[in-house]
N, C-alpha and C positions, 0 to 999 in steps of 0.2 A: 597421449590422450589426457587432459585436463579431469572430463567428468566420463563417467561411464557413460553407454550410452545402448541402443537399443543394439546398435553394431558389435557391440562385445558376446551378443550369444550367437552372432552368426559361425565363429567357426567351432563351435563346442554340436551347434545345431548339424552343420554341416557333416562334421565326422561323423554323427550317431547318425543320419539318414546314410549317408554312404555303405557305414559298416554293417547298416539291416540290410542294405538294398544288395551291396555287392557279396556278404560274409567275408571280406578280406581288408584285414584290421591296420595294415604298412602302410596300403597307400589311402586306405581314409585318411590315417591321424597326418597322413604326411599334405594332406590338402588343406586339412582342419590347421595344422601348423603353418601353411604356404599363406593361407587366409588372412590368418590371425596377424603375422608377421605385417603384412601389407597392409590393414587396417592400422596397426601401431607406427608403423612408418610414413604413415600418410599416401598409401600405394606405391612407394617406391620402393621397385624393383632391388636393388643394390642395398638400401639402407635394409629394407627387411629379409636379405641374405642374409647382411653382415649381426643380424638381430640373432637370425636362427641359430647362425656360427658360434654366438657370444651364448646363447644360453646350452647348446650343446656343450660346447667345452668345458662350461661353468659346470656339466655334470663331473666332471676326470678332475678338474683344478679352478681354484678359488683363491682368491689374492694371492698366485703365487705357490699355494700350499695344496695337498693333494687332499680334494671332497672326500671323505670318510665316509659319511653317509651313501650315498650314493654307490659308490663303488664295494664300499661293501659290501653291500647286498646283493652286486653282480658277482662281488665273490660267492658268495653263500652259492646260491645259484647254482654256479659252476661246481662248487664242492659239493652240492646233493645230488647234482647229476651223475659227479665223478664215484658216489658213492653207491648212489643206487645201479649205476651198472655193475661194480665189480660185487653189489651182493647177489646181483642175478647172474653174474659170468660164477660164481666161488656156488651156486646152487641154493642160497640162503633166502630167497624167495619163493622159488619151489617146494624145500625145506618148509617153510613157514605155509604154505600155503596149503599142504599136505595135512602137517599137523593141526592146524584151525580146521581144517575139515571131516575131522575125526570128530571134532570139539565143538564147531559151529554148526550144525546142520541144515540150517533153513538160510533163504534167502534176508529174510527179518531180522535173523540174528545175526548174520554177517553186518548187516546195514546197524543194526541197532549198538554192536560193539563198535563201532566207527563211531556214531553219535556219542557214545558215553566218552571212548579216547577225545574227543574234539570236545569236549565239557572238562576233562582233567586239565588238558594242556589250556589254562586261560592266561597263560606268563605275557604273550604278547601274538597277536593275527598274523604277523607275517610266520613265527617261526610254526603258529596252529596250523596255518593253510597248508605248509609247506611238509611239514613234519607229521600229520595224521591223512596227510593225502599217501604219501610214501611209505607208511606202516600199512595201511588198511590196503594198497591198492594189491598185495598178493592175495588178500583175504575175498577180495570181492571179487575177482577177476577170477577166482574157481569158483565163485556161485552165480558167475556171469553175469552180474551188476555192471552196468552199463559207464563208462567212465563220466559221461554227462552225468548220472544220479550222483555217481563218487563226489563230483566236483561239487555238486549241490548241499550234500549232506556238511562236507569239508565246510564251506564256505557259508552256508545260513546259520554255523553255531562259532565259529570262528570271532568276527565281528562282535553279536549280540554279546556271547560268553565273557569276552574283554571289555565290555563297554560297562559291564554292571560288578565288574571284578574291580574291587579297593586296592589290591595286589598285581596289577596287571602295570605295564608301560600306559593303554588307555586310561585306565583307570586313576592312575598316578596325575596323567596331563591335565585328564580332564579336573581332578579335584582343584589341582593350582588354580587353574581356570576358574571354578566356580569362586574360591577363597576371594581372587581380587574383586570378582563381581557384587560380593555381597559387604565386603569392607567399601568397597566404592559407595553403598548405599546403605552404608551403616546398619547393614543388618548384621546385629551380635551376635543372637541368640545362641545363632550355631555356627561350628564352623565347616571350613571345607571338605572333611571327612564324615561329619555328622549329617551336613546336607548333602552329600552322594548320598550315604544309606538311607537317608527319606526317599531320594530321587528311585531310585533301584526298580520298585512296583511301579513305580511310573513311569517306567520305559519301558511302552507297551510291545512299541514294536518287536524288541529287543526276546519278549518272553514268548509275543504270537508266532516268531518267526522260528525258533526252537520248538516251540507244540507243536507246528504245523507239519516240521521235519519229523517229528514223531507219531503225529498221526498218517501222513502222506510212509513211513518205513509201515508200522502197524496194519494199516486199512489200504494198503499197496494200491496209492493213489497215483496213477500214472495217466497223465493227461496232456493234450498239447504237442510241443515238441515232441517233451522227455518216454512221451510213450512210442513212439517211433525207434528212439536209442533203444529201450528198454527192449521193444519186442526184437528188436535183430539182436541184443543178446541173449534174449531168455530161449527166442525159439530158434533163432539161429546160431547159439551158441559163438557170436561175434562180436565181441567187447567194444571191439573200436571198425570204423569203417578201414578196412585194408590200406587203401588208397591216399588217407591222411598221412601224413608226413611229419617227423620234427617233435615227434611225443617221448616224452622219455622212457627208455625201457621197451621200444617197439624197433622191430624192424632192425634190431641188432643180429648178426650171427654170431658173436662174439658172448651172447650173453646165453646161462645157464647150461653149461657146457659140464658142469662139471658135479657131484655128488655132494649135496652142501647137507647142511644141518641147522635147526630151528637158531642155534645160536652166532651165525654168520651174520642173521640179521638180526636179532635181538640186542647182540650186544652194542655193535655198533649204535645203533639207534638210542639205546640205555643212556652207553656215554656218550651223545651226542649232547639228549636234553640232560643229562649231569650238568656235564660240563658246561652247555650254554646258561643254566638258571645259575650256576656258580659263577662266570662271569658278570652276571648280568648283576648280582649282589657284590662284589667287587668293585666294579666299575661304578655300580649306583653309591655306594660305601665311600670312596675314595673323592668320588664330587661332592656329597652331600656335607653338609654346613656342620648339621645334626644325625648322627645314624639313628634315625627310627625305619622302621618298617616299611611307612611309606615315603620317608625322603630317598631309600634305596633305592624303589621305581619310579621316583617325580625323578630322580637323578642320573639314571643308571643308563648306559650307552647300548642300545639297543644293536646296532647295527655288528658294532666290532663283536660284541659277544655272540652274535652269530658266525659270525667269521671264525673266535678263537675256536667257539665249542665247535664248528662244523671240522675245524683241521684235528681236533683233538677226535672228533669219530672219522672222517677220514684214515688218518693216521692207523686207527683200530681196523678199519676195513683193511687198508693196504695187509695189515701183518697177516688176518685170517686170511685173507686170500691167497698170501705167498705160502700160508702152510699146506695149500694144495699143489705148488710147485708147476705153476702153468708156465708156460715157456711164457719168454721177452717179448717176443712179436705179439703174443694174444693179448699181455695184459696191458701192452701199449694201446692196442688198437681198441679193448673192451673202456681206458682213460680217455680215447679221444671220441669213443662214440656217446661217452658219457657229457662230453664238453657240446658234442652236436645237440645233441637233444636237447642242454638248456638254452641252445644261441637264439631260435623261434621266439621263446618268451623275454629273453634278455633285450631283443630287437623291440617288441613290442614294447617293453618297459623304457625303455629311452625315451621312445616316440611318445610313449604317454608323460614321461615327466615331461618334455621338452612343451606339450600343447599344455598340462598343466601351469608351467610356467608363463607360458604368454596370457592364458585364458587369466593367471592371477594378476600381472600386465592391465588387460583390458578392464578390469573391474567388473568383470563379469558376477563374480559374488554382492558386492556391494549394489551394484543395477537392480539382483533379484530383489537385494533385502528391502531398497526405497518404498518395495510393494506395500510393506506395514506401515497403517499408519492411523493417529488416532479416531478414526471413524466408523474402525469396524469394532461389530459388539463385541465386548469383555469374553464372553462367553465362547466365542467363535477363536479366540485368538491360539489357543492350546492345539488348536485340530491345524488351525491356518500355519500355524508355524512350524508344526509335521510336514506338511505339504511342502512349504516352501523351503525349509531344508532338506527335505527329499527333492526334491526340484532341484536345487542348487547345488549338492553331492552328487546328482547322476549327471549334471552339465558340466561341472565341474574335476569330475573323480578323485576327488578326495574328502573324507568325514574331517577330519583333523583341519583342511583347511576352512570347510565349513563352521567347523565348531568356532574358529577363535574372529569370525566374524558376525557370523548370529547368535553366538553366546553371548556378547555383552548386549548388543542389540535387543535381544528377548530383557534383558536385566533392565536395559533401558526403558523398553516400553513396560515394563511391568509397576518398576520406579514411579512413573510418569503418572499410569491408570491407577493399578489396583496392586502392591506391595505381596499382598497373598499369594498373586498367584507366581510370583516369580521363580518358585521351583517346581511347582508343573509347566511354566512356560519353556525353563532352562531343560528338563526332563525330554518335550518334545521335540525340542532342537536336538537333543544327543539320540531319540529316536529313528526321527526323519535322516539328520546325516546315514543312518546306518541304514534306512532305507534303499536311500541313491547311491549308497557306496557296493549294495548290493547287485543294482540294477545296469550300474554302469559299467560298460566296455571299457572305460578310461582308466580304471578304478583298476590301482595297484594291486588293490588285496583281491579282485576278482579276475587280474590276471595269474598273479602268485596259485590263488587255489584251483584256478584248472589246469597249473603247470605242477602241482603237487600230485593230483590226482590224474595228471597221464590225460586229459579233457584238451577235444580242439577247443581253442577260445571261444570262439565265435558258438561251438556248441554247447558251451556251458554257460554263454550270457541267455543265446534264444531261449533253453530248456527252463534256464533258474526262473525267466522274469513274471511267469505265470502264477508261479510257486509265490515268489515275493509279492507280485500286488495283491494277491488274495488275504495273505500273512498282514497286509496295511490296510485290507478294509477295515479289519477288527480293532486294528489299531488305533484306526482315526476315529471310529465309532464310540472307542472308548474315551479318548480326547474329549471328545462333543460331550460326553456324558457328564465328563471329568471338571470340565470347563462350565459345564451349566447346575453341578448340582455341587461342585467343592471337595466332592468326595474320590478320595485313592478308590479304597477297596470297588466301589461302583463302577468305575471307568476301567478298571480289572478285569472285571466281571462281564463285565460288558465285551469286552475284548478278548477276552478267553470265550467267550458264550458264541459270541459270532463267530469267532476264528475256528470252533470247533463244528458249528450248526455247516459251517461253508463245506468244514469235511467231510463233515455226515452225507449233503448232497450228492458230491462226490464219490461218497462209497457206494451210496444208493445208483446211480448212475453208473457209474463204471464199472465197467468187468475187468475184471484182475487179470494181467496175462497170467498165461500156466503153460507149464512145461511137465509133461507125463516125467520125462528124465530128473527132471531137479524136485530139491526139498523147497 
């Protein structure tokens, strides 16, 4: 295809109607894929086989050379799986889950020590989602917190936490970014570091979507789906529906077999993140031109360092568990149920990179962005470009891809109009991506975090998406505010006021479930 065209959102359209209508996420993306393919082929059958062929493969090998990226992170994967089962065959999740219950008493504070672990860990989304779903999930699952809320909590502070972190993988990308957009337009003043922390307050979405998870744990706002999850575990004491399949850590007999202790899982997990924040300064050290701080994360290889620090806890896991001396046959079969449980999400992630890859193909980004254009008022543009970068990240599932197309784009129209507003316009672009990246089924990091948190997909996109638009009314209100009056702290204000008023509603309206038995 030449120019984009209005045919490039039909298969991104088509996967999300399927996977609301059917809940089953394979053969959407595999339609949405079949679609996509034949529009780029020109409906030929054969040619858009041999398309789907070319970009599959391109995920395992790349001129010849074996994709890094990619495949890493099916390692990772595999190695959380392989990990998380043998801390629950070695007893180190019961262990943990005992001791927090001594410590943790309420359902609040279970949830609320999740929120604060998912605010330390800001190094990078993937290892947040993956890595505070699988600490927390023994913590919640004895105060019978619903794996949908898990996945939620994991996942709305994951994204926002990395996006406004200077020290983060996001944060590193995103600054490059900013640096050439403002040398492109000869803005001196500041540079790429100096305008992220201007930016930071004015990523509103980024801050409503953190309050909202903290007022939604506080004022036990259960609505929608997620009150449905909630009430079969609070009064049914039923975490996950039985019947679900392919979650990690369920439906094992192989698993928690044996008398463990809080340090089975602690350590492991310790030297997990050791070790991955220590590669991940290595690897950024070893590329970087200049060793500062932040050339460490604009440089630093994300993927492998997950990989190295996962086999470096791995590794740890294997030893505590042989000190419990389980026979050969168990601990094979406790490694291979741990490889099942991640192949569910590993399937799904294929499927999404693969429709990612054609939907970037089709110009499906670039179609949304034509939308701006110089006619609409100045004042409108900050809210409008939330929008359509939310737009474009949940059609598209990915922030990152969205960023490094409507990030120059917003530099462009700002260039063009009005020069001022070009780091609230850039602000709202990095908002809205983490909108749609929240919203989307497609969306790597919102697959990763209901495969962290033990969450069927499809239950943790329906539960999340209620939570999240509410979290963007406030947001865009603040935009509009931000956009007509000039002012950060006002379009703040505005957005923390609404995002908290919407709570308030909520509380007032809803009855909290209860459970005579639990804290």
């Amino acid at each position: 295809m030449n120019e984009p065209s209005i045919l490039s959102l039909l298969p991104p359209i088509l996967a999300l109607l399927m996977i609301v209508a059917t809940r089953k996420v394979l053969p959407s993306l595999g339609v949405g894929i079949i679609i996509g393919a034949l529009v780029l082929s020109d409906w030929s059958i054969t040619e858009g086989a041999v398309l789907i062929w070319k970009i599959f493969a391109g995920i395992f090998v790349v001129d010849g050379a074996m994709n890094d990226w990619e495949l890493y992170i099916i390692f990772f994967l595999l190695i959380l799986g392989i990990m998380a089962a043998l801390i629950s065959f070695s007893g180190g999740s019961r262990a943990f889950g005992e001791w927090a219950l001594k410590r943790v008493k309420t359902r609040i504070g279970a949830q609320l020590v999740t929120l604060l672990f998912g605010i330390l860990v800001f190094i990078d989304d993937y290892f947040n989602s993956l890595t505070v779903g699988q600490v927390s999930r023994p913590l919640t699952d004895r105060h019978y917190i619903s794996r949908a809320k898990l996945a939620y909590i994991v996942d709305s502070v994951a994204a926002p936490i990395c996006v406004i972190a200077p020290l983060s993988s996001w944060g590193a990308y995103i600054i490059t970014i900013i640096a050439d957009i403002l040398s492109s337009h000869n803005q001196t003043q500041y540079g790429g570091l100096q305008a992220f922390l201007y930016m930071i307050p004015m990523n509103f979405y980024a801050m409503t979507a953190v309050l909202f998870v903290f007022l939604v744990i506080v004022w036990k706002l259960d609505f929608g789906p997620m009150r449905t999850h909630e009430k079969r575990a609070v009064m049914h004491h039923q975490v996950l529906d039985p019947k679900r399949t392919g979650v990690p850590g369920e439906q094992s007999q192989y698993l928690d077999e044996h008398k463990g202790k809080v340090r089975d899982l602690t350590i492991p997990i310790l030297v997990l993140i050791v070790s991955t924040v220590v590669f991940m300064i290595v690897t950024g050290a070893q590329a970087a031109d200049e060793v500062t701080a932040l050339s460490i994360f604009a440089e630093t290889d994300v993927a492998s360092s997950l990989v190295y620090g996962g086999l470096f806890g791995l590794g740890v896991t294997m030893l505590l568990t042989m000190t419990k001396k389980p026979a050969v046959t168990e601990f094979m079969k406790t490694i291979f149920a741990g490889i099942q449980s991640m192949l569910p999400a590993i399937y799904i992630l294929i499927l999404a990179w693969i429709i990612v890859s054609i939907i970037d193909d089709l110009g499906t980004g670039e179609y949304l962005a034509d939308f701006i254009d110089g006619t609409i008022p100045l004042f409108l543009l900050p809210a409008l470009l939330f929008l359509l970068a939310g737009f474009m990240a949940f059609s598209t599932g990915t922030s990152w891809g969205t960023f490094s197309i409507l990030l120059p784009i917003a530099g462009e129209i700002a260039a063009a109009l009005d020069i001022s507003l070009i780091l609230p316009m850039l602000a709202a672009v990095l908002a809205g991506s983490i909108l749609g990246d929240h919203c989307s089924p497609i969306s790597d990091t919102t697959i990763l975090s209901s495969t962290g948190a033990g969450s069927h997909h499809i239950d943790h996109v329906i539960t999340q998406l209620p939570y999240a638009m509410f979290s963007a009314v406030g947001a865009f209100v603040g935009y509009l505010i931000l956009g007509a009056t000039g002012s950060t702290p006002a379009g703040l204000a505005a957005a923390i006021l609404i995002t908290v008023g919407i709570a308030f509603i909520f509380k007032i309206k809803n009855k909290p479930i209860t459970d005579e038995n639990r804290g």
